[in-house]
C-alpha positions, 0 to 999 in steps of 0.5 A: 843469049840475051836478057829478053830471050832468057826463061823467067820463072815467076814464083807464086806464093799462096796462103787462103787466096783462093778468091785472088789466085786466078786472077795473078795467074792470069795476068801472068798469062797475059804477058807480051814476054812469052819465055816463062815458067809459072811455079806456085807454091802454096803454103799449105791452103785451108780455104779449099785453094785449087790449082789454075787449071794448065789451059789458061796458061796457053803455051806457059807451063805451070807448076803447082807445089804444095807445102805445110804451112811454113811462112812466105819465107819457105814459099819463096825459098822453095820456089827457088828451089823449083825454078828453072829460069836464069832470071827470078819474078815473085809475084804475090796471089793478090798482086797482079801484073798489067800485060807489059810488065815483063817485057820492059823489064827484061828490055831494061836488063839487056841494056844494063848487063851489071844490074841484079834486080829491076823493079817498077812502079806500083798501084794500090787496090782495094779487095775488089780491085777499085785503085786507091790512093797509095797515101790509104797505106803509107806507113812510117819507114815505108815509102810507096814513092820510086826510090830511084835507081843505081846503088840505091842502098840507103833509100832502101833502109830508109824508105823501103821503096821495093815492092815484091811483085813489082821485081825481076832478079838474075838467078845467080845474085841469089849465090851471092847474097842468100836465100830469104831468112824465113826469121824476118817475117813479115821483113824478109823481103825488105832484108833480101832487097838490102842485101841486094842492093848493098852489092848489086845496082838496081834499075827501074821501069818508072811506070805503073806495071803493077797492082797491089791489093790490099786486105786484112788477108794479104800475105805480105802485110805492111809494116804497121804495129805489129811488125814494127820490131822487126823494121826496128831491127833491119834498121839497126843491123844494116845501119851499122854496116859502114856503108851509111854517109854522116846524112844517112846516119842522121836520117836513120836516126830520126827514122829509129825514134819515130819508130820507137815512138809509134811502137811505144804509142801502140803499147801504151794503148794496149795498156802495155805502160812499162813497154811504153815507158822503154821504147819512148825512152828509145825513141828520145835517145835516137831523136828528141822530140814534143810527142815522144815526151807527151807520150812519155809523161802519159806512159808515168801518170798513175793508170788509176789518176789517168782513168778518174781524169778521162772519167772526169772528162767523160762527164763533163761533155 
């Protein structure tokens, strides 16, 4: 049977998104490709989440799971579990699909036997569904650009260029490579596209077949503050793998010191100044730099100096 006559079981994780759900699962069923399963998992919902009712789905059957609340990892793991499809797509409740997604995927797929994972290109939302520029969510060592396609692993350490809801995946990489780590939230879905891309090809649809909304609720929030420890660490563990060329050695290493840098910016804000002190230090070790060593020099001024100078400050304007 060929890759576009092959079930795909599109997996649904929802946490608190009543208000968006219908709206993915309808694009869902909007689908020219017709040979689906839809399985949503909710993680455990306290805002009165309901299921989609069968009859939107037309000929596409539905599936709806309920859990306790265990995190995205959980969800998409026991989505796996519930899947019936020789190929796996992850679709997030705020995230929506535009009618063609799947079809030019699996297309993709029937002409490129060897690949793991196909993605596409994205566009951004506001909660109300408005697009927006993808520059409003850019965040550093996070690239919403296409990465390109083949053996893609090092653009992914290094810009994270793959999108959860924009994926298509064979079934039986998940074999090889393991299920999500649920200890990596909010990175588990970039350490799965690693470990994917470390031993499969991956393919791309370079066009714009997907929408990503962006809110203060979204389940996958980006890599910002935060979940900076967790980006820290995926870069650390997968840039010591052997695998890097001497240009992506280097490349990571500045990545590693902006990083460090950002997070110890964050710290000292907070008022953290010992935290900040360690992490700029970090940062300088991987990469010398102007901000770093300003940051620094604020991070060792006396707290009590530094507030009679911008108290000073305050009176003079």
């Amino acid at each position: 049977m060929t890759p576009s006559r092959q079930l795909v079981s599109v997996v649904i994780p929802t946490y608190n998104a009543r208000q968006f759900l219908n709206q993915a699962v309808a694009s869902v069923a909007n689908q020219t490709f017709r040979n689906l399963e839809v399985i949503i998992v909710d993680d455990g919902s306290t805002d009165g989440t309901e299921p989609p009712s069968q009859a939107q789905m037309g000929d596409i059957p539905l599936r709806y799971v309920r859990q306790s609340n265990q995190g995205p990892s959980a969800a998409r793991n026991r989505g796996l579990a519930e899947a019936a499809g020789e190929f796996i797509a992850f679709l997030d409740a705020d995230d929506l699909w535009l009618p063609s997604k799947l079809e030019h995927q699996m297309q993709y797929f029937r002409q490129h036997f060897d690949y793991g994972l196909v993605y596409t290109d994205i566009a951004y939302t506001d909660a109300a569904g408005k697009v927006v520029a993808p520059s409003a969510f850019k965040v550093i060592g996070h690239d919403p650009g296409r990465g390109g396609e083949g053996w893609v692993f090092e653009r992914e350490l290094l810009n994270n260029f793959i999108f959860p809801s924009t994926v298509v995946m064979r079934r039986c990489i998940f074999d090889d490579v393991g299920l999500f780590d649920p200890r990596l939230v909010p990175a588990e879905m970039t350490d799965l596209f690693l470990r994917i891309s470390r031993r499969y090809q991956v393919g791309c649809v370079p066009l714009t077949l997907a929408k990503r909304r962006r809110h203060k609720e979204a389940l996958t929030a980006t890599f910002e503050l935060g979940a900076l420890p967790a980006r820290i660490d995926l870069v650390n563990r997968y840039s010591t793998a052997g695998q890097l060329r001497p240009i992506a050695r280097l490349k990571v290493r500045r990545l590693l010191a902006t990083l460090h840098v950002r997070w110890g910016r964050y710290q000292l804000g907070n008022g953290e100044r010992r935290a900040a002190r360690r992490l700029l230090l970090q940062g300088l070790r991987h990469w010398p730099s102007g901000q770093a060593l300003a940051l620094l020099g604020l991070a060792c001024f006396p707290a009590a100096l530094l507030r009679r100078v911008k108290g000073w400050r305050a009176r003079c304007r």
